[in-house]
N, C-alpha and C positions, 0 to 999 in steps of 0.2 A: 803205628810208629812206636818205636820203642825207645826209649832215652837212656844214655850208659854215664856211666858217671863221667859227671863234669860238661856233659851235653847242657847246650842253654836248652830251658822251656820254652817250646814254640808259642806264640801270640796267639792267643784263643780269645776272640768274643762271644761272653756266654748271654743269654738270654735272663734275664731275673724275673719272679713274679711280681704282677703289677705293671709291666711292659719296659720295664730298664733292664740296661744290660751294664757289664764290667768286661775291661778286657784285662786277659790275666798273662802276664804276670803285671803289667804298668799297671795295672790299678789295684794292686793288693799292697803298695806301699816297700819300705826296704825290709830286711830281713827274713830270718827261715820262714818257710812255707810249708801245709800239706795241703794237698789236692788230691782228694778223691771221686772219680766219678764212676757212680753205680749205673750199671747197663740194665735193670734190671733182672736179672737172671736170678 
């Protein structure tokens, strides 16, 4: 999925270690954000 500007961030529940999870964006709080996720490669 690709996001263009001004698209909202789709609701992602990530897994955390230790067995909690956050779902993003409603739980990173208000203002700017970066979200990087590494695929491995």
């Amino acid at each position: 999925m690709k996001l263009n500007t001004g698209d909202a961030f789709p609701s992602i529940e990530l897994l955390l270690p230790g067995g909690r999870s956050i779902r993003v964006p409603d739980g990173l709080g208000a203002g700017y954000r970066v979200i990087l996720f590494y695929r491995g490669h």
